[in-house]
C-alpha angles and dihedrals in degrees: 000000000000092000094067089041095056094042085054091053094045099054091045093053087048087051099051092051087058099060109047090050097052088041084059092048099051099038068094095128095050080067104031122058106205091187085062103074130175150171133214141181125204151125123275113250095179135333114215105209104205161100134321080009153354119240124203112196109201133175116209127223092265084048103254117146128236127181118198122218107213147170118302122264085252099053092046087054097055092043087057089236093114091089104040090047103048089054089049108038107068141125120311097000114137108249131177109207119191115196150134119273131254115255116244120259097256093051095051089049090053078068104038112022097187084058097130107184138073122259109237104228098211086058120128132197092205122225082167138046131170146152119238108245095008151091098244113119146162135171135165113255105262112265126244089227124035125198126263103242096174117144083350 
């Protein structure tokens, strides 16, 4: 009888987990504006391949500084991106990223009050990557339902 017990408390504990961790995930639009759209070109100062994401660091031409907030290291394997990107995404390639911009501070922490850092401004969420002159190149699937940006 404490077999069963312990199997049911177990489960319940591995599901919990679960499940706070994908409602954090995908709390992605509390942080993201996809209304807010924008497109930058600039050269690569380092890629961080990892997990939960990978993060593109780029300097733009005026010298203002972006990071890129991709897939993670996991996603981009299965997708059978991994290898491409890691050949075209180095240091000091040319790259165009589309993507949605970061919330302000004040508007993420209308979601989640015990958020504690600052939002950095020049932050994107990418639909669209690609390298300048190659044929290097990565966007998100379309999506069934895009968002109503009206008056937005």
């Amino acid at each position: 009888m404490k077999k069963p017990a312990f199997v049911i408390l177990a489960t319940t504990i591995c599901v919990g987990t679960a499940a706070s961790s994908a409602l954090a995930h995908h709390s992605h639009p509390f942080f993201y504006d996809v209304c807010k759209m924008a497109t930058v070109e600039g050269r690569i100062d380092s890629v961080q391949f990892k997990d939960p994401h990978t993060l593109i660091f780029l300097k733009l031409d005026d010298g203002t500084a972006y990071t890129v907030d991709w897939n993670s290291l996991s996603a981009l394997e299965r997708d059978g991106v991994l290898g491409p990107a890691k050949a075209a995404l180095v240091f000091g390639a040319r790259i165009s990223v589309t993507g949605a911009r970061i919330r302000s501070t004040a508007e993420i922490r209308e979601h989640f009050p015990d958020f504690t850092s600052v939002a950095n401004p020049n932050t994107l969420d990418p639909t669209a990557i690609r390298r300048v002159g190659d044929s290097f190149s990565w966007a998100m699937r379309p999506t069934q339902n895009p968002p109503d940006c009206k008056g937005k």
